[in-house]
N, C-alpha and C positions, 0 to 999 in steps of 0.2 A: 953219453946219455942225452935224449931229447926229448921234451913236451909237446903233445899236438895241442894246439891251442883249437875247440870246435867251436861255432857260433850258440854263442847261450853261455860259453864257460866263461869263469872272471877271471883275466888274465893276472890279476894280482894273486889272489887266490893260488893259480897254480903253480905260478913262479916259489912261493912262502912254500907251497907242498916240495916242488921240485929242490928247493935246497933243504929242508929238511930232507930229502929223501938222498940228496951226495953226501949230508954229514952222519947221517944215522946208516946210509948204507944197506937202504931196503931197496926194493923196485916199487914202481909206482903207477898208478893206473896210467893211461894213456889217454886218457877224455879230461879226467879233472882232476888229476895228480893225487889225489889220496895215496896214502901208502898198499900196498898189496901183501895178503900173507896168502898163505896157501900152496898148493901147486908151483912147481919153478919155473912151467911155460906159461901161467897168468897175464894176461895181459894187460886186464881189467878189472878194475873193482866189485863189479856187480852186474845186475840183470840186464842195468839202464845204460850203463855205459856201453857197455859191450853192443846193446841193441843203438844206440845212438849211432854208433861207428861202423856199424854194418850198413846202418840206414844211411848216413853220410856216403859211405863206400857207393853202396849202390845207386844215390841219385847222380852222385855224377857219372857212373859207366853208363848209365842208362838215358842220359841229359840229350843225345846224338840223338837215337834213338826214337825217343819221344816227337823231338822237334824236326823231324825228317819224317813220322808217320803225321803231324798237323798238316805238316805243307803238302804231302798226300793227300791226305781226307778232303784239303781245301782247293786244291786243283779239280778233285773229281767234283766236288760241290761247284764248282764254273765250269765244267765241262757238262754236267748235268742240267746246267741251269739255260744254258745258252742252247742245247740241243735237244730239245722235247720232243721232236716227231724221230730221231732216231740219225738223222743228218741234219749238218747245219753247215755253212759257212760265214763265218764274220771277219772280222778286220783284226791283225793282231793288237793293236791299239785296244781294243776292248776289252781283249785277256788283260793284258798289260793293267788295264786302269781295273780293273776286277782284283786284281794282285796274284794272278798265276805266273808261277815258279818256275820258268821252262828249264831247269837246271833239276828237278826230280820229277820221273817217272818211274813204273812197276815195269814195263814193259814195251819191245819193240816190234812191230811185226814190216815184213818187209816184202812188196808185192811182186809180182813177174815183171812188172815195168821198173823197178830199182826205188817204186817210192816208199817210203820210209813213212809210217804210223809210230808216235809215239803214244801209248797205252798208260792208263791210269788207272789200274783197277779195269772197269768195263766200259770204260771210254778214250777216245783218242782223238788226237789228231793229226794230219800232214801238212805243212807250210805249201801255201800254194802262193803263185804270183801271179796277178792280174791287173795286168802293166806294170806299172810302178809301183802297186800295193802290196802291201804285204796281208795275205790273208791266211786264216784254219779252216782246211773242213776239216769239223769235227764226226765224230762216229762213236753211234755204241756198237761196242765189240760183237763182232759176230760169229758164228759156230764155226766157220774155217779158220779163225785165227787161231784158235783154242792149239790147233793139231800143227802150229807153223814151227817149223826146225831151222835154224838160224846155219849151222854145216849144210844140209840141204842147197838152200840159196848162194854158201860161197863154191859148192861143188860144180854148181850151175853158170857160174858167172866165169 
């Protein structure tokens, strides 16, 4: 038998429930160790606990999630911000110092000549080199990319 200990609960607290509950030989809630009657599959004491530990459950499966759609939202916000008329090129130095995440995107789109758009929502860009610099044109997404098939292009290559 084991106790979750959840943040908020008093660990002394559930220890004193949890051996009370080996020598009296009840089961015991699982948030804050009170003892349990009822039901034999109970898990939980009551409304709150149970909602506690759903609620625990699910911030962490969803923790990924969350912090992988910020770094989304905030790429497209310097992809938007840097490209107003619809094209842009700047220096990667500038993404960089903006704080974009070139490690997530929504989207690939890949042209007739092999270059590679990485997609953000409704914006992109391609690494270009111009001499020794490292540059993005960036782009908002345009109505042929919409229709682009990724087998298509390796049929063709």
């Amino acid at each position: 038998m084991y106790i979750r200990i959840y943040p908020g609960n008093n660990p002394a607290r559930c220890a004193v429930n949890w051996i009370l509950g080996l020598v009296m030989n009840t089961r015991l809630c699982l948030i804050c160790g009170t003892p349990i009657s009822g039901r034999a599959d109970k898990k939980f004491c009551g409304d709150q606990c149970r909602a506690l530990a759903n609620n625990q459950n699910k911030i962490v499966s969803q923790r990924i999630l969350l912090n992988t759609n910020q770094v989304l939202r905030k790429n497209r916000t310097i992809l938007k911000t840097l490209c107003p008329q619809g094209k842009a090129t700047v220096r990667k130095e500038v993404l960089v110092a903006m704080g974009y995440n070139f490690d997530c995107f929504t989207s690939l789109f890949v042209t007739r000549t092999k270059q590679v758009y990485y997609l953000v929502y409704d914006y992109g860009f391609t690494p270009i080199m111009e001499g020794q610099i490292e540059k993005a044109l960036i782009v908002s997404r345009q109505e042929y990319m919409k229709d682009w098939n990724p087998w298509k292009s390796l049929a063709a290559g």
